[in-house]
LUMRO-229144 format. One record per atom (N, C-alpha, C): residue number from 0; residue in one letter; atom name; x negated, z negated, y negated. Coordinates in steps of 0.02 Angstrom, whole numbers. Layout:
! LUMRO-229144
NODE   marfi   paro   ropa        x        z        y
NODE     NUM      A     CA        X        Z        Y
...
This chain:
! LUMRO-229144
NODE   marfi   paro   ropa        x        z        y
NODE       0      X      N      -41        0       59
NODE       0      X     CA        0        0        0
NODE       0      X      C      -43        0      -62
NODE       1      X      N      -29       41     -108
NODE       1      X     CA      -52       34     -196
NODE       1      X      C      -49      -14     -235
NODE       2      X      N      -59      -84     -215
NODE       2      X     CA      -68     -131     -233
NODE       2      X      C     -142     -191     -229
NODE       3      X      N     -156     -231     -261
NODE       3      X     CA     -214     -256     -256
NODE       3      X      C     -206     -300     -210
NODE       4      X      N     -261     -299     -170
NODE       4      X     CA     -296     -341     -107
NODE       4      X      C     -265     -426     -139
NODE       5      X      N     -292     -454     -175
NODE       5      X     CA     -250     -507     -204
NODE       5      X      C     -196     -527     -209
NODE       6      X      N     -150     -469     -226
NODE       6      X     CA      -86     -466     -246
NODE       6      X      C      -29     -472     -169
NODE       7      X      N      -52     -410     -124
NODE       7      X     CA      -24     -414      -69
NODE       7      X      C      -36     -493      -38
NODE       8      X      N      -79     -508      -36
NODE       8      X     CA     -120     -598       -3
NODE       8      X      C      -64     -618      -33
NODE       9      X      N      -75     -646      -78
NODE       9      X     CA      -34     -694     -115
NODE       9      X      C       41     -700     -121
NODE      10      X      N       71     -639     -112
NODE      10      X     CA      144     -612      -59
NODE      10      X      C      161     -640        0
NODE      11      X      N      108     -625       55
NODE      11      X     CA      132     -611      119
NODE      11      X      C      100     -695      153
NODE      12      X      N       55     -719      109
NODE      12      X     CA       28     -798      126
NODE      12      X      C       86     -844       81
NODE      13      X      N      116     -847       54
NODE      13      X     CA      194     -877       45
NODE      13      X      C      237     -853       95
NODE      14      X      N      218     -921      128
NODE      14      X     CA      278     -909      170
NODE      14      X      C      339     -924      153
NODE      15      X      N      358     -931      115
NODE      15      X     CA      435     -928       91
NODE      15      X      C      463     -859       90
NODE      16      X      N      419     -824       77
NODE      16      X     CA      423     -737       65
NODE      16      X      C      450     -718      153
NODE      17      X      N      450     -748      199
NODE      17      X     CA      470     -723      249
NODE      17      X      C      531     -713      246
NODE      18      X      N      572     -743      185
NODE      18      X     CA      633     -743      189
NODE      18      X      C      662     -646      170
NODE      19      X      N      605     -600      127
NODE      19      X     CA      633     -560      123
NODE      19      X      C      584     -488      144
NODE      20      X      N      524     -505      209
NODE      20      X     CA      511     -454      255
NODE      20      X      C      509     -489      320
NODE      21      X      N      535     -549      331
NODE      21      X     CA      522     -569      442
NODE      21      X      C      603     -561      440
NODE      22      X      N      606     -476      481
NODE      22      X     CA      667     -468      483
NODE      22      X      C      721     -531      531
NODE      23      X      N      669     -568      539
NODE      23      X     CA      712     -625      621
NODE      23      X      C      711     -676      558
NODE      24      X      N      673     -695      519
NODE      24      X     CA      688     -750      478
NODE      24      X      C      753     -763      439
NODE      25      X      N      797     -815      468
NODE      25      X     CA      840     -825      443
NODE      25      X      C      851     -861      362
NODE      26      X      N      778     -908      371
NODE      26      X     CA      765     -953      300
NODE      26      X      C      688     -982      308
NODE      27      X      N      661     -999      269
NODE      27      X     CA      603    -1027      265
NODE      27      X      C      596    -1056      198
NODE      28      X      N      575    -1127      208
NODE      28      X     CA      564    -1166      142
NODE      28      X      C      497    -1218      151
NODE      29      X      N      434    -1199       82
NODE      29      X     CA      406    -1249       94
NODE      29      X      C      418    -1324       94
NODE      30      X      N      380    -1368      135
NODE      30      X     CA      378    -1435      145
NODE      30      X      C      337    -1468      104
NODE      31      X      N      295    -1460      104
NODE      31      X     CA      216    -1489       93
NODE      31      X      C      156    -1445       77
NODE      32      X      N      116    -1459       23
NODE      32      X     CA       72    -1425       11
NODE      32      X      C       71    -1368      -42
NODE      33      X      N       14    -1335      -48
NODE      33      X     CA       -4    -1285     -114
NODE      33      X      C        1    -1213      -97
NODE      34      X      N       16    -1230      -32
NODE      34      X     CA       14    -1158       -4
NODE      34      X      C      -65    -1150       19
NODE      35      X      N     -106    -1174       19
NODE      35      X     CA     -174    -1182       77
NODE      35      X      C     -173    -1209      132
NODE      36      X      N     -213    -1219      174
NODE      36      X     CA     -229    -1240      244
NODE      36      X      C     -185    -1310      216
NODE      37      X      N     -154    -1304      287
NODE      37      X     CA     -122    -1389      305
NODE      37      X      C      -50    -1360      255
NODE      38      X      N      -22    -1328      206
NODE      38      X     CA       26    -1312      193
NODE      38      X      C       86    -1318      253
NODE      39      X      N      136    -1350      253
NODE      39      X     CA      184    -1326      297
NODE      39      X      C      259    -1296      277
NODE      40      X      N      298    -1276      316
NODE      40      X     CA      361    -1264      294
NODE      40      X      C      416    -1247      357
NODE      41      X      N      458    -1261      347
NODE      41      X     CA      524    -1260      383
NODE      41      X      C      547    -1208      385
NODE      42      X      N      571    -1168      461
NODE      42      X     CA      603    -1093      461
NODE      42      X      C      623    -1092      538
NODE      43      X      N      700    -1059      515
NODE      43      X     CA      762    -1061      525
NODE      43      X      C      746     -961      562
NODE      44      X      N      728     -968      630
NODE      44      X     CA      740     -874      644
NODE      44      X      C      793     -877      684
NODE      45      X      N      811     -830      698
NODE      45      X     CA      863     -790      746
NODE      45      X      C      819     -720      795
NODE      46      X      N      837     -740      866
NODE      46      X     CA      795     -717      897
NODE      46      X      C      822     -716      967
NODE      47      X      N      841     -631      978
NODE      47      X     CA      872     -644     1062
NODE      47      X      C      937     -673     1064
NODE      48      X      N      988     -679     1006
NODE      48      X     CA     1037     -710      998
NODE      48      X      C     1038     -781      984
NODE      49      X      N      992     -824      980
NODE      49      X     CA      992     -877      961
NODE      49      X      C      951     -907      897
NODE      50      X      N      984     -950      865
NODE      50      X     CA      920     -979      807
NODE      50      X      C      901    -1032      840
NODE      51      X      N      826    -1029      817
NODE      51      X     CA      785    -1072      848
NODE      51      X      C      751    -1093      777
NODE      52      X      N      720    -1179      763
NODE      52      X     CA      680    -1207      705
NODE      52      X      C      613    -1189      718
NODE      53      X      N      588    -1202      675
NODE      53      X     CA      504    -1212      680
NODE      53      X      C      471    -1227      638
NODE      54      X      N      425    -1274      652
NODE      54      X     CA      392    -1308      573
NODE      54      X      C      318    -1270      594
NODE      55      X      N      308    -1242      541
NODE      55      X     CA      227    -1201      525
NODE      55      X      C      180    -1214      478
NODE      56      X      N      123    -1214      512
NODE      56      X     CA       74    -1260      462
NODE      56      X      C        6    -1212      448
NODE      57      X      N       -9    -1185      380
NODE      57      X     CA      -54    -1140      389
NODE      57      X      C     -119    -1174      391
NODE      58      X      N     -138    -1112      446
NODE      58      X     CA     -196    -1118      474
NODE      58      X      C     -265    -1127      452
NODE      59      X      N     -272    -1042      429
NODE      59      X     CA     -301     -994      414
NODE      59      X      C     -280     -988      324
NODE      60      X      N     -355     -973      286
NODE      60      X     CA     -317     -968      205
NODE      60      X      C     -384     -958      185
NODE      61      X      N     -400     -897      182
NODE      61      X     CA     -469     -871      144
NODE      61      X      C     -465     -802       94
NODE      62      X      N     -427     -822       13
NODE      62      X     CA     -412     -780      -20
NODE      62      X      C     -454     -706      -16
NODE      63      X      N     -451     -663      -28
NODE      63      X     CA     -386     -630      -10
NODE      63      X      C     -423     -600       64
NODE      64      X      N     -411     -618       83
NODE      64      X     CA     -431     -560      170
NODE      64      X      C     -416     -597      226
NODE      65      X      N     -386     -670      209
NODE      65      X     CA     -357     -689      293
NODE      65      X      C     -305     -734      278
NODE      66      X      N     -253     -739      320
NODE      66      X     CA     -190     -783      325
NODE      66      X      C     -198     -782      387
NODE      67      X      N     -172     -877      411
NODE      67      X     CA     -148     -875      474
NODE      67      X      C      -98     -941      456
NODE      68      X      N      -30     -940      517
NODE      68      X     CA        8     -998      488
NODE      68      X      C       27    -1001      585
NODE      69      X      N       31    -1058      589
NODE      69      X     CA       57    -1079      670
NODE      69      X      C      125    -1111      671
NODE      70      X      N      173    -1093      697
NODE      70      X     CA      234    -1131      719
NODE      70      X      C      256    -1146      774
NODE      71      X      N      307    -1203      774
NODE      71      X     CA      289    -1229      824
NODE      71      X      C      375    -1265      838
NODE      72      X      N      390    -1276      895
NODE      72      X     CA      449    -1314      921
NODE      72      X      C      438    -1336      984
NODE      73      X      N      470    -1373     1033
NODE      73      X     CA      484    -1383     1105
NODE      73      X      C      447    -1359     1138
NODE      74      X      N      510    -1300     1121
NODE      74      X     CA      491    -1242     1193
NODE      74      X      C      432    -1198     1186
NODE      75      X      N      398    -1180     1104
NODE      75      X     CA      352    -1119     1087
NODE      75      X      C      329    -1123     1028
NODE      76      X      N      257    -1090     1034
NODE      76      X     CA      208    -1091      973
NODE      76      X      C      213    -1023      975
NODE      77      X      N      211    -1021      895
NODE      77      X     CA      203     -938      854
NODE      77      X      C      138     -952      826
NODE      78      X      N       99     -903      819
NODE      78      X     CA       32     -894      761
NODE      78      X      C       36     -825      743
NODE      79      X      N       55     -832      669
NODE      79      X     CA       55     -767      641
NODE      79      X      C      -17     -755      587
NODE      80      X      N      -66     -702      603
NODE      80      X     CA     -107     -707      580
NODE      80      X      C     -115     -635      552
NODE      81      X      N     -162     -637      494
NODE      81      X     CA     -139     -549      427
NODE      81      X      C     -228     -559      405
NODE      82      X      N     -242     -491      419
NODE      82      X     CA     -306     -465      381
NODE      82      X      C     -307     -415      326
NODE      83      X      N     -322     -424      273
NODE      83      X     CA     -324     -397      202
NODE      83      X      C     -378     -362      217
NODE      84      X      N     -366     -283      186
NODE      84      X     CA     -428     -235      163
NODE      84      X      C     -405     -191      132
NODE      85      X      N     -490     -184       87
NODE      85      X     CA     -469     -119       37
NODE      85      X      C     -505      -63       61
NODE      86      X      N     -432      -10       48
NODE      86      X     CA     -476       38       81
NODE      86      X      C     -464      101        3
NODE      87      X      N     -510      107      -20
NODE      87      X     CA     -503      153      -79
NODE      87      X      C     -446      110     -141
NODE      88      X      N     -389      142     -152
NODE      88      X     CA     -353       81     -185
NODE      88      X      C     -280       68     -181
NODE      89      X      N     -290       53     -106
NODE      89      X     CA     -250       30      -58
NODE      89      X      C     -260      -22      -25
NODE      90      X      N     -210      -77       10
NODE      90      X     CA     -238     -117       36
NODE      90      X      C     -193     -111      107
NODE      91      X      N     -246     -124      169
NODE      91      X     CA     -232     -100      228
NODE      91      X      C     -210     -198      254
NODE      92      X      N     -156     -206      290
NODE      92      X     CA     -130     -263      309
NODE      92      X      C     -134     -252      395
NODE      93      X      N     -177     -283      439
NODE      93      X     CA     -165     -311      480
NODE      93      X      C     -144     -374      502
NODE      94      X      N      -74     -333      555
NODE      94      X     CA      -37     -411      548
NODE      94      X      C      -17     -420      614
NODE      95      X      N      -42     -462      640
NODE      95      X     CA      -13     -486      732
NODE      95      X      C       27     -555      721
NODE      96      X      N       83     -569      766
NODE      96      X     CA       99     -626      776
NODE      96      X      C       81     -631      869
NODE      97      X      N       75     -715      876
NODE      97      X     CA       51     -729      985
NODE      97      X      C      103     -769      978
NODE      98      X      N      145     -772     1035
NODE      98      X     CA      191     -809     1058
NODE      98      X      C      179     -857     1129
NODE      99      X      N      177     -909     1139
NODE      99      X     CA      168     -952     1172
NODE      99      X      C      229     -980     1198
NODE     100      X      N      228     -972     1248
NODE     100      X     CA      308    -1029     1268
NODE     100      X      C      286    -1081     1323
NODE     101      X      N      313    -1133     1330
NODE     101      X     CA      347    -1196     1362
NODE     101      X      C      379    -1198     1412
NODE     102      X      N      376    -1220     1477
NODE     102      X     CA      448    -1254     1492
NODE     102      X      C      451    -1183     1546
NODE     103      X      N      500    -1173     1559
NODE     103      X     CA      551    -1102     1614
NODE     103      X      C      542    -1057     1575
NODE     104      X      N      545    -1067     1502
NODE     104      X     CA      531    -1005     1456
NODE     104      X      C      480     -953     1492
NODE     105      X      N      423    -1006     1486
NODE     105      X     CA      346     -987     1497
NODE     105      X      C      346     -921     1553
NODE     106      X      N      378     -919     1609
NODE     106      X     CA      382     -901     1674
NODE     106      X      C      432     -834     1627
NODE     107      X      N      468     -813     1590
NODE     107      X     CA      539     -779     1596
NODE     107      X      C      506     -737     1542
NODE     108      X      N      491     -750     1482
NODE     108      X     CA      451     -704     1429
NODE     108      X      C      430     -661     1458
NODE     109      X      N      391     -646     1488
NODE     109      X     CA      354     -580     1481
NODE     109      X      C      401     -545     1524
NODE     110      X      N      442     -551     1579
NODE     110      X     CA      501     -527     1607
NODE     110      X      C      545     -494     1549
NODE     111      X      N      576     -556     1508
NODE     111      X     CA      651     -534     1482
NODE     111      X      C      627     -538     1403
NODE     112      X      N      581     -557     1361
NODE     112      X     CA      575     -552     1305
NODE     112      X      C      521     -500     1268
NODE     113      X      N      480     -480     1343
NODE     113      X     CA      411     -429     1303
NODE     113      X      C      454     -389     1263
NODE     114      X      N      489     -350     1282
NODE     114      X     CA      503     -284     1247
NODE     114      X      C      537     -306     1179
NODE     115      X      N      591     -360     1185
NODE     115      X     CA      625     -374     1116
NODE     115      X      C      561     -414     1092
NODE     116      X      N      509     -433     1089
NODE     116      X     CA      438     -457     1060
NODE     116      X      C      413     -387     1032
NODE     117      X      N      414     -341     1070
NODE     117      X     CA      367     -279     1031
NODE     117      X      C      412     -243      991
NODE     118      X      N      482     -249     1007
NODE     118      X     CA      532     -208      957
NODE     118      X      C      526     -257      907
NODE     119      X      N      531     -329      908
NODE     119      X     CA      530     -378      824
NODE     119      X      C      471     -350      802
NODE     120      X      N      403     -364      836
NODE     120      X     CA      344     -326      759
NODE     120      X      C      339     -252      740
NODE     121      X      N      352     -215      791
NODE     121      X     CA      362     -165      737
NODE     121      X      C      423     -176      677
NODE     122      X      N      489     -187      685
NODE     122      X     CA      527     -192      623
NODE     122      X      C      492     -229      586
NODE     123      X      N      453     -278      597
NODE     123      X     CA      411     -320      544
NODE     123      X      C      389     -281      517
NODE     124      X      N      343     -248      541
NODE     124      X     CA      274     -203      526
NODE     124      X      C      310     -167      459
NODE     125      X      N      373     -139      458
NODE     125      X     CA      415      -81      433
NODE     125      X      C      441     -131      366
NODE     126      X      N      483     -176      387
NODE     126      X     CA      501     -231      310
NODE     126      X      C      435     -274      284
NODE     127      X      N      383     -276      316
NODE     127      X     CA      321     -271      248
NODE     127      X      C      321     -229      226
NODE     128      X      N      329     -173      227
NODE     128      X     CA      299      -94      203
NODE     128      X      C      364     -113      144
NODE     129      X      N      413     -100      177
NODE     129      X     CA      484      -93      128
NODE     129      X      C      488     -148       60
NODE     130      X      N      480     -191       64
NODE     130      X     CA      476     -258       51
NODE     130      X      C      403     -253      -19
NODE     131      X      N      366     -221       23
NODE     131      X     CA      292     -207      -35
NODE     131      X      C      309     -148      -71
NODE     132      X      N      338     -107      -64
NODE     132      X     CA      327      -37      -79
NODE     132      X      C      408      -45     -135
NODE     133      X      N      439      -79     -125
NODE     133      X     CA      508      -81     -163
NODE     133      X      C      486     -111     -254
NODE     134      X      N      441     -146     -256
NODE     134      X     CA      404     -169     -323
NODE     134      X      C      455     -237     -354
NODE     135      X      N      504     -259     -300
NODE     135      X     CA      564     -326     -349
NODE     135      X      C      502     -373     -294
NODE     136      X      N      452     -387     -279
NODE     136      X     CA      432     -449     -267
NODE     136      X      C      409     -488     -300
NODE     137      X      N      361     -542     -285
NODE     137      X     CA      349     -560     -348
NODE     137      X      C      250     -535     -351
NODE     138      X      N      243     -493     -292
NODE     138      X     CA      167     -464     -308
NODE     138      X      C      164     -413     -318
């Protein structure tokens, strides 16, 4: 995207902002913190037909070229982690989330959830783009 390496960071490392590109995010509100390491916040997804909580605590926070934030409940840990680069004057976003599950989950995921797992990041992949490229954010 045609935006500065900074600018995108500082977007997509608020996690509150999930509220308007994690197409599964139902809500997200910070808790605690400046938005650096140890930052946490509360979020509300929908996923597979069900909402599920998760409190996430970032990880990872090395302006501008790395985000990582970990969430977490019961049954499953999320780590969503984003690499910033400039490539000419553009900035290239690599972005993976790992899913970890718990419990009977653990055993059934890669069975009954891989595919709705690889269909959620690509639409991710697509409402960052949308989301950056629309210019109402606040980067």
């Amino acid at each position: 995207m045609s935006r500065s390496t900074e600018d995108v960071f500082d977007y997509l490392s608020d996690f509150e902002n999930t509220n308007e590109w994690d197409p599964g995010t139902v809500e997200t509100r910070r808790t605690s913190g400046d938005g650096g390491i140890g930052t946490t916040y509360s979020n509300r997804s929908s996923f597979a037909g069900r909402e599920v909580e998760l409190t996430y605590t970032t990880i990872g926070y090395d302006r501008p070229t790395f985000f990582s934030a970990r969430g977490t409940n019961a049954q499953s840990t999320a780590t969503d982690s984003m690499t910033f680069t400039r490539d000419g004057d553009r900035t290239q976003i690599h972005y993976r989330a790992d899913f970890q599950f718990r419990g009977i989950v653990k055993y059934l995921a890669p069975l009954v959830l891989r595919r709705k797992l690889d269909a959620l990041a690509d639409e991710t992949i697509e409402h960052i783009r949308a989301s950056l490229e629309r210019g109402d954010t606040a980067a």
